[in-house]
C-alpha positions as a printed Julia matrix, in Angstrom:
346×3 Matrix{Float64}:
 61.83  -36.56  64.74
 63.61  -38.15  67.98
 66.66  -40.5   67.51
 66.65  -43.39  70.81
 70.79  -43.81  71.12
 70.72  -46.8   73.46
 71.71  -50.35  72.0
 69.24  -52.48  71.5
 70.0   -56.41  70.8
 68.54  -59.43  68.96
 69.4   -62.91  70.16
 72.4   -63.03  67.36
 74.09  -59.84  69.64
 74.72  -61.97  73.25
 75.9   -65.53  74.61
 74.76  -66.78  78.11
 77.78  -66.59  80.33
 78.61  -69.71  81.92
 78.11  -70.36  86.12
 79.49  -73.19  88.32
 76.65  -75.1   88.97
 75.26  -77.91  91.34
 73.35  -80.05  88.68
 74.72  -82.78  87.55
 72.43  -83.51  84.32
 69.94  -82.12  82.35
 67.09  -84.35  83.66
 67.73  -82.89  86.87
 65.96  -79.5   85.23
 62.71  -78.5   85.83
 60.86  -76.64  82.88
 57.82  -76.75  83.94
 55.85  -73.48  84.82
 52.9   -72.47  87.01
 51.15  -69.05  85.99
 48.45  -67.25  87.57
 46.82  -64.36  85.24
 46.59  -61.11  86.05
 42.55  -60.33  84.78
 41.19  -64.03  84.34
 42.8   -65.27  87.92
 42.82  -68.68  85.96
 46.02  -70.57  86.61
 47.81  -72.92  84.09
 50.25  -75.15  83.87
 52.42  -76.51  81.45
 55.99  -76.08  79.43
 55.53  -72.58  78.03
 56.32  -73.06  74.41
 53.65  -72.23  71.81
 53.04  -73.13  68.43
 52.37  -69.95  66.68
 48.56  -69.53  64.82
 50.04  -68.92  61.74
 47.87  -71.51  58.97
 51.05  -73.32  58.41
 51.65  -74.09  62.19
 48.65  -73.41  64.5
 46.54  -76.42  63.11
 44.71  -79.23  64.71
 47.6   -81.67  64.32
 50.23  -79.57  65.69
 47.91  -78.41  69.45
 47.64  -82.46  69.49
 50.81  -82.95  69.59
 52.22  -79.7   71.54
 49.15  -81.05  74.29
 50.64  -83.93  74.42
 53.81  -82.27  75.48
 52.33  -80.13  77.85
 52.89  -77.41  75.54
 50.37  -74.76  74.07
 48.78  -73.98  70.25
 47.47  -71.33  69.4
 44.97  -72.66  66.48
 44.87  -70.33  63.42
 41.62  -68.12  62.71
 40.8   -69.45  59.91
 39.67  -72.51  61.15
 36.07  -73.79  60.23
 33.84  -74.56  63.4
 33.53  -77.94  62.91
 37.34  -78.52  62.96
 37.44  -78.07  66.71
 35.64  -81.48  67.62
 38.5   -83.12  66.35
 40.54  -81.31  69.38
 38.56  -84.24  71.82
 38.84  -88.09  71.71
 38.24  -90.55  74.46
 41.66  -90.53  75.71
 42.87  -86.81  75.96
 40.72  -83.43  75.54
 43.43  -80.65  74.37
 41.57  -77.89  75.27
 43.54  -76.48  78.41
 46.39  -76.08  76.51
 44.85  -74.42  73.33
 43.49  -70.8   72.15
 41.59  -69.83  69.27
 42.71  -66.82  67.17
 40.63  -63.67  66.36
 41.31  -60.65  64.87
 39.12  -57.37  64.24
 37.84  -57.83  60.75
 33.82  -58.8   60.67
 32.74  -61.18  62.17
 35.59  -62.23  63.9
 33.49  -61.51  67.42
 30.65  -62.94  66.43
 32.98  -65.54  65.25
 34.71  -66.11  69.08
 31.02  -66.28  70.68
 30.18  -69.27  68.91
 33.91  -71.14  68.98
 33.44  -70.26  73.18
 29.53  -71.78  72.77
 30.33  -74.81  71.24
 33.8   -75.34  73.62
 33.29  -74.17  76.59
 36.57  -75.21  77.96
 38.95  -73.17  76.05
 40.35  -70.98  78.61
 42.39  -68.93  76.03
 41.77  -66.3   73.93
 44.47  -65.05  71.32
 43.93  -61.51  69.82
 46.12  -61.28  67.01
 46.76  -58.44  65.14
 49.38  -57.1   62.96
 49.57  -53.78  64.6
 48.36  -53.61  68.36
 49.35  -49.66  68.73
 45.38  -48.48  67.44
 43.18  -47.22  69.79
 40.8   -49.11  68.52
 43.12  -52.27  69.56
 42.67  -51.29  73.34
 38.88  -50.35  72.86
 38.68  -53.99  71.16
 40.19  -55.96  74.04
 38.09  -54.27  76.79
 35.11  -55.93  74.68
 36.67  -59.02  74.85
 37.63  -58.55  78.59
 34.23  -57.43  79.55
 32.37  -60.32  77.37
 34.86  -63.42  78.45
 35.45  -62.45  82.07
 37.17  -65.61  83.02
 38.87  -65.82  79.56
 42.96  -65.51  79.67
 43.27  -62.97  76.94
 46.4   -62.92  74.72
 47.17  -59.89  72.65
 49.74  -58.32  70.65
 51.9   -57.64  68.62
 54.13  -54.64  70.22
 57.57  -54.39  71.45
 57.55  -51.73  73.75
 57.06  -51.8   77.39
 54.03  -48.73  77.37
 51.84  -50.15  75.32
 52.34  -53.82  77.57
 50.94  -51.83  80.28
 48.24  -50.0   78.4
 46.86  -53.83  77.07
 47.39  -55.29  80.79
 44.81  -52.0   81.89
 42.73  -53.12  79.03
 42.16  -56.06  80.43
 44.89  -58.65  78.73
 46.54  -60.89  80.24
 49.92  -62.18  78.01
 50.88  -59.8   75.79
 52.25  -60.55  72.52
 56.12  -59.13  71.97
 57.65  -59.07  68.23
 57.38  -56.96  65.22
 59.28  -57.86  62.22
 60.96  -60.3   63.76
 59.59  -63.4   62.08
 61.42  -65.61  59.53
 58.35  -64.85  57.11
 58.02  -61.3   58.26
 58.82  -58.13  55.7
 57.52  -55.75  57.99
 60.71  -54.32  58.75
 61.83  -53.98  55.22
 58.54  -52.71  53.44
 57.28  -50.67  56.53
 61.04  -50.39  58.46
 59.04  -50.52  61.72
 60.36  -53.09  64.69
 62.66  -53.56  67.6
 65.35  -56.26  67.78
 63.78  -58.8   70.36
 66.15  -59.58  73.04
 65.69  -55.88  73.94
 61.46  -55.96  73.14
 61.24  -58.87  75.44
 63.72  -57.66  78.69
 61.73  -54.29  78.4
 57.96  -55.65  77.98
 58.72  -58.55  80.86
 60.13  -55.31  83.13
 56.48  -53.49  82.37
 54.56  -56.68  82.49
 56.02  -58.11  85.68
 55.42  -55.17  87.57
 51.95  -55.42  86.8
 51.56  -58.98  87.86
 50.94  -59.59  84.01
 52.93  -61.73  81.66
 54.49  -61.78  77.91
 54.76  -64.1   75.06
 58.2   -63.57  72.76
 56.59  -64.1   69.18
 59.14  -64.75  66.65
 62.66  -63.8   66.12
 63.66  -67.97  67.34
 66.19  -69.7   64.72
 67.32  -72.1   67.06
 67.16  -73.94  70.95
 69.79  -71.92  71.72
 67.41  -68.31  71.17
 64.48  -70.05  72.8
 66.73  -70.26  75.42
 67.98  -66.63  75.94
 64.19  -65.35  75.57
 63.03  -67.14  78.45
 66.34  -65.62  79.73
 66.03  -62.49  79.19
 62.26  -62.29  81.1
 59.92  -64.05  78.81
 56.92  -66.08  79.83
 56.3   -67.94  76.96
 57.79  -68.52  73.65
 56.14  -68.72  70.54
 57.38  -70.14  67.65
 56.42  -70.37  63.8
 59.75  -70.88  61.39
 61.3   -73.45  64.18
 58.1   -75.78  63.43
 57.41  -75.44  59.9
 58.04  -78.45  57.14
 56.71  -81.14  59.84
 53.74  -83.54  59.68
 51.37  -81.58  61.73
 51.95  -77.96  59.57
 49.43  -80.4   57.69
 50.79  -78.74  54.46
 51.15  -80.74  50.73
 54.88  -82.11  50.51
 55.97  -81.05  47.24
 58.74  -83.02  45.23
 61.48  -80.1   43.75
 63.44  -80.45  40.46
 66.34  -81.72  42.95
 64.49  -84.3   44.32
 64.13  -82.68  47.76
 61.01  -82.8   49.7
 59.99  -79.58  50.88
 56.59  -77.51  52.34
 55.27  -74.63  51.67
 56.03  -71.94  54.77
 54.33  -68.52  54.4
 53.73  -65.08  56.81
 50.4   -64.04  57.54
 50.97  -61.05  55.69
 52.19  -62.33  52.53
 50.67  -62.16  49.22
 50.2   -66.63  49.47
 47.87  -65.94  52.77
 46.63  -62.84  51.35
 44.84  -64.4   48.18
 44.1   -67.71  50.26
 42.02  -66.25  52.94
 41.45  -62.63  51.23
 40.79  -62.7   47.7
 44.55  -60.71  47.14
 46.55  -58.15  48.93
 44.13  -54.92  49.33
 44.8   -52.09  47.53
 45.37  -49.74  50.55
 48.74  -51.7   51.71
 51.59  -53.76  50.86
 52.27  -57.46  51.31
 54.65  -57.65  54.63
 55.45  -61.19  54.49
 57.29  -64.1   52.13
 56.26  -67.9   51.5
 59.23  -70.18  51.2
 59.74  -73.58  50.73
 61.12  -75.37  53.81
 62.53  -78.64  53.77
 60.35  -81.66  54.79
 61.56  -82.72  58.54
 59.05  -85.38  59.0
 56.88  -85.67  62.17
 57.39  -82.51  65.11
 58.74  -84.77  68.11
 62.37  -84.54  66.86
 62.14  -80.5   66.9
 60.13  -80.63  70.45
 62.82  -83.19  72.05
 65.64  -80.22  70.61
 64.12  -77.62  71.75
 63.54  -78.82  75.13
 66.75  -80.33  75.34
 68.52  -77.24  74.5
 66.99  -74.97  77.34
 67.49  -78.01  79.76
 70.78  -77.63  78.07
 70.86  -73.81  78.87
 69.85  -74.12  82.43
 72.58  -76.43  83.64
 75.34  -73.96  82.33
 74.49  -70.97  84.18
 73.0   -73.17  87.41
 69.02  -72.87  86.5
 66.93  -75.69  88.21
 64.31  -74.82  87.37
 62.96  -72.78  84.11
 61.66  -69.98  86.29
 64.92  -69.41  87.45
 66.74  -68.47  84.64
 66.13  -65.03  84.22
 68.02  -64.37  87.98
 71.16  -66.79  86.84
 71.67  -65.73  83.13
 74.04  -62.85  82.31
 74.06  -62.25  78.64
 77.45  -61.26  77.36
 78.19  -59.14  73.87
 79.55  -61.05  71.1
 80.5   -59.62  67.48
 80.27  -63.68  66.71
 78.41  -66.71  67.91
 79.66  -69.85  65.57
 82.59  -70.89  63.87
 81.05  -71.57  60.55
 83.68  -72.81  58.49
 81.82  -75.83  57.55
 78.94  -73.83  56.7
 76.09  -73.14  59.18
């Protein structure tokens, strides 16, 4: 047994210290980025915020409309085949700003070959496991690195920064930060395994960067404001699940409560509700380590995506950002025992 002393914080723990700065409005900031990968030597660009390829979120509706915003899906694996010709119409094909989502059950190679036959053009890969310390993990993702050469692989989930390293070796490209971090996530209470994520992502972007690699904070957003100090604190991209759930495009069934509200079913991947949907129940080897929750109905995802963005413009102006891939060299986070005054309620 070995007790780690040093602090470790979550996005609720710091506040971005103000700068004087030269901008004089948010327009003025610049959040687009430009990445070259470390094993595919593809390059993208785009606004790095991705809808996360949980059923609820990664759908066909929601990569649509994050496209549209230069923004990135990753689609959920539990999409049928035929679903993806719906990502391509005669005005707009989505494709360089999607992935598809595999796992390691059965089939779920065989499974990528044909998705990569049938759409060529998907230049992203998402590996998605619940637990990416196996061996077996790293073994799995040299497959994938030695079949898809000129794939960009993203892989995860871990939170520490030796493990970012051994996936970049492996051949992956963004890794995949968070553990127990989600809004729908019981990991840390049924399994009391995780890391708060400020610290996950400044440690993983150290390990990543110095590799020429990059990192994806999964989970762990509640608000603009955390998107915000993620990208701060050395993250790449930003993926979010909670933040986009109850819109149009989680194409989920609005239900009408008892108090007249309009809400949508939410649910982790983990949870007994995805369990029994895509499993047949929770196995009898392991626990459920999710929750589903009924979120309210927000309507159609532009509102949240002009928020979102507006906040980190938002962000960048106070500590003198102009552009998004600055942010990381102007932000100093400061230690708070409190962020809001919630006297009105939150």
């Amino acid at each position: 047994m070995k007790i780690e002393d040093s602090v470790k914080l979550d996005f609720c723990d710091v506040l971005l210290k103000p700068k004087r700065s030269t901008l004089t409005s948010r327009k003025d900031v610049d959040i687009l980025r430009e990445f070259t990968f470390l094993n595919s030597k593809k390059t993208w660009t785009g606004i790095p915020i991705v809808a996360s390829n949980m059923d609820t979120i990664g759908t066909i509706s929601m990569a649509k409309k994050f496209a549209s915003n230069s923004m990135m899906t990753c689609l959920h694996k539990f999409l049928d085949l035929s679903e993806y010709k719906s990502l391509y119409d005669e005005s707009y094909h989505h494709e360089k700003n999607i992935a598809f989502t595999i796992g390691m059950r059965d089939g779920d190679f065989e499974k990528g070959r044909k998705i990569i036959s049938q759409n060529p053009n998907i230049n992203f890969i998402c590996v998605d496991v619940a637990n990416g310390y196996s061996q077996s993990f790293l073994h799995y993702i040299e497959r994938i690195r030695a079949e898809w050469t000129d794939k960009t692989i993203i892989a995860g989930n871990i939170v520490t920064p030796e493990m970012t390293e051994a996936l970049l070796l492996a051949g992956a490209d963004i890794i995949k930060v968070g553990i127990g971090n989600g809004s729908a996530c019981l990991t840390r209470k049924v399994a009391g395994v995780g890391c708060p994520q400020l610290s996950a992502i400044m440690e993983c972007a150290d390990a990543a960067h110095g590799l020429g690699g990059h990192i994806m904070g999964d989970g762990g957003c509640t608000c603009p404001g955390d998107v915000a100090k993620a990208f701060a604190a050395g993250a790449d991209f930003i993926m979010l699940g909670g933040m986009l759930s109850g819109h149009d495009e989680c194409e989920g069934e609005i239900t009408e409560m008892e108090d007249g509200k309009r809400k949508m079913l939410f649910y982790g991947m983990s949870s007994d509700t995805a369990m029994e949907k895509h499993y047949g129940g929770v196995a009898s080897h392991r626990a459920s380590e999710g929750k589903a929750v009924y979120v309210p109905y927000k309507g159609e995802v532009g509102g949240t995506i002009q928020e979102i963005l507006g906040g980190v413009r938002s962000a960048c102006t106070y500590i003198g950002a102009q552009k998004l891939k600055h942010l990381p060299k102007c932000a100093t986070f400061i230690r708070v025992n409190r962020q809001l005054n919630t006297i009105f309620g939150e």
